[in-house]
N, C-alpha and C positions, 0 to 999 in steps of 0.2 A: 278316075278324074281327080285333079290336084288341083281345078279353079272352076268356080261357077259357072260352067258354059253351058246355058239352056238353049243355045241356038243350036249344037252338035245334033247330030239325025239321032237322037235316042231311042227312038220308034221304027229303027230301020229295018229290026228282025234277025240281025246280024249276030248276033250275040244274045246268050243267056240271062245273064245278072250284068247289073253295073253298081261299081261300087264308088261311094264319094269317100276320099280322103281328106279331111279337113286339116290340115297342119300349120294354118295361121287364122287371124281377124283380116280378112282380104280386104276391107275397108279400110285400113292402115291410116283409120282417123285416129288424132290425138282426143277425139272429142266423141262421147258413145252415140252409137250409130246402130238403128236399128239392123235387123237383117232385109239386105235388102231382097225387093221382090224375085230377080234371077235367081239368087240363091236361094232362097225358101223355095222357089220350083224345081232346084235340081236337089234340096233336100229331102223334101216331100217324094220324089218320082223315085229315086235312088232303092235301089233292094238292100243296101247296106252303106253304111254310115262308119268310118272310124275316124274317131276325135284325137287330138294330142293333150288336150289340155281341158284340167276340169274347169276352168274359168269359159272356156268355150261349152264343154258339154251342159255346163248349166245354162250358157244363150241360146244353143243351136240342138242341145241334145233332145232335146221335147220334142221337138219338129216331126221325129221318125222314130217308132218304135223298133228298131233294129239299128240301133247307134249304139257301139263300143266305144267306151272311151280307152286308147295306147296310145301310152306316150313315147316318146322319141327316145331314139338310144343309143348305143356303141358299140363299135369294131372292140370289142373288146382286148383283144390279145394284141391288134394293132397299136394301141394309145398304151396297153401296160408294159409289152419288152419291150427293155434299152434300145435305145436308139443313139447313135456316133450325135453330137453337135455338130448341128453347119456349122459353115465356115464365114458364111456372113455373121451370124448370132456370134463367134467366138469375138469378135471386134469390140461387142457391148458388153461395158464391164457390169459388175454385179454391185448389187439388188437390180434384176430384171423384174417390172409390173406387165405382164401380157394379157393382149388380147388375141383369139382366132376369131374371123366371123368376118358376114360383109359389113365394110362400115358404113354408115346411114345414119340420118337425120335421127334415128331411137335412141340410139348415147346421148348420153348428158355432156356434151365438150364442155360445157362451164364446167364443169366438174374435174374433167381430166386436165384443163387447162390451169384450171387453180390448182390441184395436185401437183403436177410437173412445176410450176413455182414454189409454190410451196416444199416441196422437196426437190432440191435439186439436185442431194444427195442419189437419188433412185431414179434406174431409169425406163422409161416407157417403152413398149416393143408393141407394134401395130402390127399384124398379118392379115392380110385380107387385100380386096378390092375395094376402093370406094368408090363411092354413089357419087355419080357427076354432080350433081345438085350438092352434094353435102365441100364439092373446092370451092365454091363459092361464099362460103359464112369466111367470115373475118377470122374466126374462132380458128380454125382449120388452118389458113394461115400463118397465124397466130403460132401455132404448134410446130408448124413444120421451121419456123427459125429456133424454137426450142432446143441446146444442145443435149438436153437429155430427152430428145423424143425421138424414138425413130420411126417411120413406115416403111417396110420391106415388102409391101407389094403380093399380091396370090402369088398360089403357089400350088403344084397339084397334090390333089388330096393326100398320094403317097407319101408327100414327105412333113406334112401336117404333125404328126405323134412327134418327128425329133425337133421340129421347136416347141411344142406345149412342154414336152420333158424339161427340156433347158430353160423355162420360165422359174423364177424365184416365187413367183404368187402371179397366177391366174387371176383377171377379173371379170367380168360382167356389169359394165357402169351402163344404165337403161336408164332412161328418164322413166318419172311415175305418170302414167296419163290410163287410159283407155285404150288406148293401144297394147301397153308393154301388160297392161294386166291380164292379157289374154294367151301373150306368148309361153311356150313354153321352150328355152332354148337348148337348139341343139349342140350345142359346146359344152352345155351343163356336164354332163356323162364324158364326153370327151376330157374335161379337167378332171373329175374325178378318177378317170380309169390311171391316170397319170399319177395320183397319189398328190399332184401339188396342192397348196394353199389356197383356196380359192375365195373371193370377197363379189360380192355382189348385191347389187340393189332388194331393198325391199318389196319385191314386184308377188303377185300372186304363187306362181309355178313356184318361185323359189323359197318359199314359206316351210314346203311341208320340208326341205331338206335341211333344215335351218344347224341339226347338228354337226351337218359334214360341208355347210356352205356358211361362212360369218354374212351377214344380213350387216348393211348399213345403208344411213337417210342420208344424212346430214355429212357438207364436209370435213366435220369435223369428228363424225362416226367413221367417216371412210381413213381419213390420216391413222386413228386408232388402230382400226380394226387394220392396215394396211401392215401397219407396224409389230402389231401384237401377231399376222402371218410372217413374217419376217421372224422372228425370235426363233430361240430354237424348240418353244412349246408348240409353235407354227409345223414342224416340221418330228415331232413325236412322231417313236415308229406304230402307235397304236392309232394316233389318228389318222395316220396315212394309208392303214390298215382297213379302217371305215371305208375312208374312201373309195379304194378301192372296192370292197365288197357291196357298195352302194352302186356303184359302176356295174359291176357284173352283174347284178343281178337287174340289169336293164340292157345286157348285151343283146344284139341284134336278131341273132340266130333264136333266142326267147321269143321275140318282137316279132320275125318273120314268121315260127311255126305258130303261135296263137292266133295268129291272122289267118293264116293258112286252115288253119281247123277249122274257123269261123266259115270264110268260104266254101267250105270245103262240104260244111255239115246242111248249108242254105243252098249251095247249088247240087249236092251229090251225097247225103246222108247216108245211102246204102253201101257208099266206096270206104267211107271212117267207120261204117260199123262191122264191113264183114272181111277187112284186110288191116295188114298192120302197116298200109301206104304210106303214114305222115311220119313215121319212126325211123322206115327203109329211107324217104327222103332225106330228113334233116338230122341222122346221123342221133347220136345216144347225147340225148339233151335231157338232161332233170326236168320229167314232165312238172313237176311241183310248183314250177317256177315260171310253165309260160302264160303269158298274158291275153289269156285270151278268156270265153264265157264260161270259162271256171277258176279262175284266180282273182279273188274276192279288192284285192289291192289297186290293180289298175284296169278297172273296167266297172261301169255302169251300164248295167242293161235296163232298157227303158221300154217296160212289160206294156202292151196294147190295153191300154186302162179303158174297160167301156163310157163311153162317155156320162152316162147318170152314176158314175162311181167314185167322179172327183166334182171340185169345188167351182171348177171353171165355169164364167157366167158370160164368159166374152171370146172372140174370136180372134183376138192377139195374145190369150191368156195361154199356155199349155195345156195339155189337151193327153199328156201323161206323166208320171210321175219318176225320175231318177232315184232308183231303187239298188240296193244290194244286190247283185246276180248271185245265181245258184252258183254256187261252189262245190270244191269236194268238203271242204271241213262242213256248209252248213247241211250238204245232204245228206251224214252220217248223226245230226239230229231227229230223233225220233220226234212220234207227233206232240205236241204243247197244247196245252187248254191253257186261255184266260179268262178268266173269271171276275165280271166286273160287276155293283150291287146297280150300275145305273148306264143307260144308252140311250137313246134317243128320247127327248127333241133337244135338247138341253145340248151344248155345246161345251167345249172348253174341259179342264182340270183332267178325272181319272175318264171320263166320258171318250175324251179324243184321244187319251195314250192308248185307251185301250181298243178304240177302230185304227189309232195308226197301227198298232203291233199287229194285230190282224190282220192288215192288208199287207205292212212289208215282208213279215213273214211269211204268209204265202206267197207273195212275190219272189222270195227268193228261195221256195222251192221247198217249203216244211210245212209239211201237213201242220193246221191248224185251224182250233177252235177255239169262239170266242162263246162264252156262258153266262147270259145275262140273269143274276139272282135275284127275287125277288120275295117277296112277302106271300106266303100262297097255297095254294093244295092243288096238286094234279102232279101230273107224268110231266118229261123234258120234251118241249115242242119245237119244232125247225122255225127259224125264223122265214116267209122268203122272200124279204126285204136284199136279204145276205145270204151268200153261201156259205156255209158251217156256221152260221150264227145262230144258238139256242138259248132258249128260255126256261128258268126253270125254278120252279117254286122251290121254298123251303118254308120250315117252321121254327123261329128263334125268337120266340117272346118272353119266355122266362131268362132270359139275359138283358130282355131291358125293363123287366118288370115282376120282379118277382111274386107269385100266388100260385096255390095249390092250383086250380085251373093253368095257368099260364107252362105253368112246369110239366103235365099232365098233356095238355095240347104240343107241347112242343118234341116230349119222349116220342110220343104217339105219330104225330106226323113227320116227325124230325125224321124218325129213323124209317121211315117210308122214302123221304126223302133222299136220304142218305143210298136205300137201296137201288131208288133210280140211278142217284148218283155212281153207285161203283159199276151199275152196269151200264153206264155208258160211256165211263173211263175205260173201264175193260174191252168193250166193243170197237172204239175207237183207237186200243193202244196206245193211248196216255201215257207218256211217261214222266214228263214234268207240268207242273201245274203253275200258272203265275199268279196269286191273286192280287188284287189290285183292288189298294182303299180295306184291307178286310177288317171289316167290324163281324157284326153278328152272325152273316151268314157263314162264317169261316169253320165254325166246328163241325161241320161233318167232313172238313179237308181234312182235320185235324184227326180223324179216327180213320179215315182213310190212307194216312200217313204213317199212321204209325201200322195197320195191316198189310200192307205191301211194301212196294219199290217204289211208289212213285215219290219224286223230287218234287219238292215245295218251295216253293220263293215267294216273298212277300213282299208287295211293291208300295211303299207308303208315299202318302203325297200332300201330307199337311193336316187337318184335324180329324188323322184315324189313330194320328200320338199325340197333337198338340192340345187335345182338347181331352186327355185321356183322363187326369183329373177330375175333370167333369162326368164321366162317364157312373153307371151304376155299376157296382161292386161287382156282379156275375159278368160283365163286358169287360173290366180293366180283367180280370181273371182270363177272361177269352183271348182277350188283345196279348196278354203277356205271354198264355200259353200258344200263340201262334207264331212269337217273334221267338222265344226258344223252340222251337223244334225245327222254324226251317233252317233247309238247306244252306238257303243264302237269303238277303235282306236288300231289298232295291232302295236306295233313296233317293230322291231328286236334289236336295239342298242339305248342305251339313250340320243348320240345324235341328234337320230329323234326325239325324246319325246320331248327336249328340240326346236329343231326345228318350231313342231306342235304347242306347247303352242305360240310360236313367231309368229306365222303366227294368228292367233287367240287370242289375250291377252285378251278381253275382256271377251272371254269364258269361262267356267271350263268346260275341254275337260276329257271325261272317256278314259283314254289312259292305257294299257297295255302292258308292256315288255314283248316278248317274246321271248328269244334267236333264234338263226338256230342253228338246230341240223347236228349230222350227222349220217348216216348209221353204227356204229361202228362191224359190223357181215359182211359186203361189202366191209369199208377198215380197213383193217387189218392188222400188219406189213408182213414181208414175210414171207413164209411158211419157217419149221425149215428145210429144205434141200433147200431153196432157194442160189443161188451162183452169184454174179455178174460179169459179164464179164468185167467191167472194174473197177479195185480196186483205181484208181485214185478220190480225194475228188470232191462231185461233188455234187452239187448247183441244184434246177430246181424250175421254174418258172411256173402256170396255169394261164391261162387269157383268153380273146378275145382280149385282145391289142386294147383295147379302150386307148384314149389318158390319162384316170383318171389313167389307171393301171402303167403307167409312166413306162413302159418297157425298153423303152432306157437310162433310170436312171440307170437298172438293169445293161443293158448292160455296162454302163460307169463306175458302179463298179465294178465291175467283172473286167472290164480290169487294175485298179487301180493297181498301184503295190504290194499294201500291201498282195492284194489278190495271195497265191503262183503259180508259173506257172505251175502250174502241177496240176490245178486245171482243174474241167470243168465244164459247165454249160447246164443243157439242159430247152429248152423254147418250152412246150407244148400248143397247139392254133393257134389259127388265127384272123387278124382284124384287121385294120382301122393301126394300127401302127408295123406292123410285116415288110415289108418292108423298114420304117428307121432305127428299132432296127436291122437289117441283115444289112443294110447299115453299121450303125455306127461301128458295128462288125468287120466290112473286115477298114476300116477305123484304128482303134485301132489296128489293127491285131492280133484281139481275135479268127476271123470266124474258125479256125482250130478246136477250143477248146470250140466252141457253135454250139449246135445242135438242129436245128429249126423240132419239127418232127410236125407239124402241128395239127387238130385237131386229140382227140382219143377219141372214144365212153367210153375206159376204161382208165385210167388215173395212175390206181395201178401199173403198172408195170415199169413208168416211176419214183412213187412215190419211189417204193423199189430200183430204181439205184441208189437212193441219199442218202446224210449223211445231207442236211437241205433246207428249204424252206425258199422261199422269195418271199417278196413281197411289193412294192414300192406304192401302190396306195395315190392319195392326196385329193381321195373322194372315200368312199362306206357306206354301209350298211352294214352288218355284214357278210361280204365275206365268202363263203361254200367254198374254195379252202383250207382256212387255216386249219378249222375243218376236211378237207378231210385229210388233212399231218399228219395232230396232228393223227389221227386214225389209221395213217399206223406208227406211231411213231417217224416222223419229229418233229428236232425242227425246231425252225424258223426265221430269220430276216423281220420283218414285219413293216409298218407303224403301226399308232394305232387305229388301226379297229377291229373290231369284237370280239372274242378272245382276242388277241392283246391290245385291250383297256382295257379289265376288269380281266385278269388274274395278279397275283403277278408279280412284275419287274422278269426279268431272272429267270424264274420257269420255263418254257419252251422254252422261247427263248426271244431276245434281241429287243425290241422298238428302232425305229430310225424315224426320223423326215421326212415327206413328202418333196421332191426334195433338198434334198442332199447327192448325191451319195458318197460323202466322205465320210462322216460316215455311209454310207450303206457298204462301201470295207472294212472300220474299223471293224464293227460289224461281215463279212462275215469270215475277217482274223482271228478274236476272235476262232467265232468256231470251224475253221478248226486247229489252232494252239494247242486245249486242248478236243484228243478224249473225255479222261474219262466225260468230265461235255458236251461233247454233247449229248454222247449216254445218259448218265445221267435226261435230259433235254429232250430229245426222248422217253424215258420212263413214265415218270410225263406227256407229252404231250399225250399218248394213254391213261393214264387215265383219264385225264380229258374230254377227247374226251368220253368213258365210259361210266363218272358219270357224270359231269356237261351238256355234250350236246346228251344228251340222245334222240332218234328220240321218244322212248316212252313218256317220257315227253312233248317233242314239241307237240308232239298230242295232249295228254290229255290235254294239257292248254288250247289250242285252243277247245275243245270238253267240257271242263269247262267252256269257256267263253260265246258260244254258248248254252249251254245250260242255263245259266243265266240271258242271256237275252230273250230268248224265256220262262221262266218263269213267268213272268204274262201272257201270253197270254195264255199256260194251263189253269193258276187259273180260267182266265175271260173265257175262252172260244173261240179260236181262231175262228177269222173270215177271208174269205177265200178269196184270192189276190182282191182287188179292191174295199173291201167293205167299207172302207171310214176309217180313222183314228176316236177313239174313244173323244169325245169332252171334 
């Protein structure tokens, strides 16, 4: 099925499987539109789902645990040999600007209409049918008296490839709406297979191809970038060379046999596992390359998450999680321990990287274990909260307190510890280890590390180096000695990088950035019937009200006066500084107009009462509170952390400087005094949430990294926990 039709006899008995193909927004509203009810039933009922476009698999992907996301592709070999020029095209002289495709109300004609004035030097070539509705706009019109415009009318598909050929520069002119951000166009791969110039709106799909597609907004990006395809850097034999190899490796025959397997393995697993059926069909194709639940690039598989194992609290929320599918590069990772000092009940920082790596990692088909360390004496215990989630004492008090006892206590238990420890690295076949936050419990990694094989990675995330100064003498000695010998070095923000190198100068440390991601299918802005109960401008704050999150700063601005009174503030959390920030409140006599609601397992609802986030902190690591805002489409007053640090000035929201609340009331007053460039800024902030902090990304880097480094020990031949480091 290619359209939502839940009235078809789908319970006829006639057939095996039924597969839904989704390859548009079939509500071809310019305005977001929920999913409507037909299709969420023929979503749900469907044994198999394939998506074209990740702007879609993130609306509709959740719906069905058996949704691939393939995208759309090409006849490859049709679009790349020469083809003769018609003889209509021969008549328009050159700089040709083409389009293929049907034409419809989704083009921007103001745009092509002011181009073809604007340059009257270049001319337009239209191929396609139009949308009867679209001869009636003036605009349309308008063009067709243009003497540099032409439309030539369909044509069949066969002879499609010898006019895109004969185009000077290909375009894709989309308006930006709700609509266009869901498409992913099929002419995309058709331009490229052809080697042309190709320019196209800044719409979702066309993002990720951004180096073999020029992206333009503005008429006066498109005249640029028009011009600059034109030239003869336009036409470079090396970036035509991209192109094409960007084309190809989305040709059809890919597109058709990964489909084909998918089918194949859901309706008849025993015909793909005991013949070489899908090879004899479609002929000697680079299995490496097709797109199906094992090529990690264009597919999300969306694993049956039981339902008390996500965050969802509501029945329009998702109900599973778009995840990494198992691949061939991840299933030739061996199994990973992480090992984190803290888990539950506590939310947020190393607590959440290290249940999300947990869960996507086994999602996408790698054994692992998550080892929660504690202050302790006993044996390692199964959690059964979690599957492979363990617990497990250690002894490390003479590194944060040095005494004959403390030293004595720590030999003595330690290395009992340690013993559990290597026999359950070994039992389990551990091969890389991640730790995460390593302070004090890290030294028994550390002599584990150096007696075997196994790979070390150290994952920091704010005061396990920022606060390292402060540390007692025997812990900066531990800390140093765990960032020299690993493997590799995970950061979230680059002023840890820079941290690490300082702590270690003499070393050259293998350190890798890796942003925090966030859930962007979790936080969400609010549903399109969402309504708040209180229309007044209002502020909210996430924390634990540690003293770094400088909460009573917030509070002191807030109460400033620049900030209007008719404002309000809500501060979700609890912790160590929640009661002087309540204090200072009734003190200012703000406390009317802030509202402490404590901890929330769900934080989204507090997120959607507000018009922008704040955040005061004058230490972190790359804080998941901001990226949470940014997702429901906060913008923000933030120190400059996380986000915060590395995004454009005022693209989302406004930097202000740790422990000065006056210009935190300044910035707060900014936003509330100019809706349009908030919501504005609220917007730009969910996309970035989207694209740049992507949870799918977060993964894969981390599942690239680990797989790199486990890399020689495949080549050589992995030897198994304790067999000695190779000489």
């Amino acid at each position: 099925m290619w359209r939502p039709r839940p009235d078809l006899e789908l319970d006829s008995g006639m057939f095996d499987f039924r597969c839904y193909h989704v390859d548009d927004e079939y509500s071809f509203s310019p305005v977001e539109m929920p999913i409507a009810p037909e299709e969420m039933q023929v979503l749900r009922e469907a044994d198999q789902v394939f998506i074209t476009s990740r702007a879609l698999m993130e609306k509709k992907g959740w719906v069905n645990p058996n949704t691939c996301f393939v995208p759309n592709g090409v006849d490859y070999d049709d679009f790349a040999s020469p083809k003769a020029e018609p003889e209509e095209l021969k008549s328009v002289l050159r700089p040709r600007i083409g389009y293929s495709g049907f034409l419809k109300e989704q083009l921007d004609w103001d745009l092509l209409l002011h181009l073809s004035v604007r340059h009257p030097e270049w001319n337009f070539v239209f191929l396609g049918p139009v949308s009867s509705s679209l001869e009636k706009l003036a605009k349309m019109a308008e063009l067709r008296t243009r003497a540099n415009v032409y439309f030539l009318g369909a044509k069949p598909t066969r002879l499609v490839p010898s006019y895109i050929q004969h185009f000077d520069v290909c375009i894709m002119p989309y308006r930006q709406n709700d609509y266009t951000k869901y498409i992913y166009p099929l002419k995309l791969h058709e331009y490229l297979a052809t080697g042309r110039p190709t320019v196209g709106t800044r719409i979702h799909s066309l993002e990720e191809f951004e180096g073999v597609v020029t992206l333009a907004s503005s008429h006066d990006d498109w005249s640029e970038a028009l011009a600059e395809a034109l030239s003869p850097a336009g036409n470079d034999p090396d970036r035509v060379a991209k192109r094409r190899a960007v084309a190809e490796e989305h040709d059809w025959d890919l597109r058709v046999k990964g489909m084909a397997l998918t089918l194949a393995k859901r309706v008849a697993p025993e015909l793909v596992e005991s013949s070489n059926w899908l090879s004899t069909s479609y002929g000697n194709v680079d299995d490496s390359k097709i797109p199906s639940e094992t090529h990690p690039t264009v597919q999300l598989t969306l694993p049956n998450v039981p339902p008390d194992s996500t965050k969802v609290t509501d029945d329009s929320a998702p109900t599973a999680l778009p995840m990494i599918s198992k691949t061939s590069k991840t299933s030739s990772i061996a199994p990973v321990l992480l090992v984190s000092p803290w888990y539950r009940p506590a939310v947020g920082g190393v607590v959440e990287v290290a249940d999300r790596l947990h869960k996507t990692f086994a999602q996408s088909g790698i054994e692992t274990h998550l080892l929660i360390a504690y202050e302790g004496y006993g044996s390692i215990q199964a959690d059964p909260a979690e599957t492979n989630l363990w617990r497990w004492p250690y002894a490390s008090s003479a590194f944060n307190h040095v005494s004959p006892k403390s030293v004595v206590g720590t030999l003595a238990k330690g290395l009992l510890s340690y013993w559990r420890l290597y026999r359950f690295v070994k039992t389990h076949r551990i091969q890389s280890i991640v730790l995460l936050y390593p302070i004090a419990y890290a030294w028994p990694f550390l002599i584990l590390h150096q007696m075997s094989d196994i790979r070390l990675i150290a994952s920091l995330h704010g005061n396990d180096v920022t606060k390292f100064e402060d540390y007692p003498t025997p812990l900066r000695w531990l800390v140093r000695r765990v960032l020299q010998n690993s493997d590799a070095i995970i950061v979230c923000a680059s002023h840890l990088m820079e941290k690490a190198r300082e702590i270690c100068p003499k070393q050259t440390l293998d350190i890798r950035l890796i942003s925090n991601c966030v859930d962007s299918s979790f936080f969400v802005p609010p549903p399109p019937d969402y309504e708040r109960a209180d229309s007044r401008p209002t502020f909210v704050h996430v924390s634990n009200y540690a003293p770094k999150k400088r909460t009573v700063d917030i509070i002191e601005a807030f109460s400033n006066e620049k900030v209007p009174r008719d404002a309000r503030l809500i501060m979700v959390g609890d912790g160590p500084d929640r009661d002087a920030a309540a204090t200072r409140a009734q003190v200012l006599g703000t406390f009317d107009r802030v509202e402490f609601v404590g901890m929330q397992e769900d934080v989204r609802p507090y997120l959607w009462k507000a018009d922008a986030f704040v955040l005061a902190s004058d230490d972190e690591g790359a804080p998941l509170a901001i990226l949470e805002a940014m997702a429901c489409g906060l913008p923000w007053v933030s120190t400059a952390w996380g986000a915060a640090a590395i995004l454009p000035p005022e693209e989302c929201g406004f930097v202000i400087p740790a422990r000065c609340p006056e210009k935190l009331a300044s910035a707060m007053a900014e936003l509330i005094k100019d809706p349009k460039r908030r919501i504005a800024m609220g917007k730009r902030a969910r996309y970035r949430a989207e694209t740049d902090f992507q949870e799918s990304k977060y993964v894969e880097s981390h599942l690239e990294l680990i797989q790199s480094i486990q890399s020689p020990l495949a080549d050589a031949g992995s030897a198994p926990a304790g067999g000695g480091k190779p000489s």
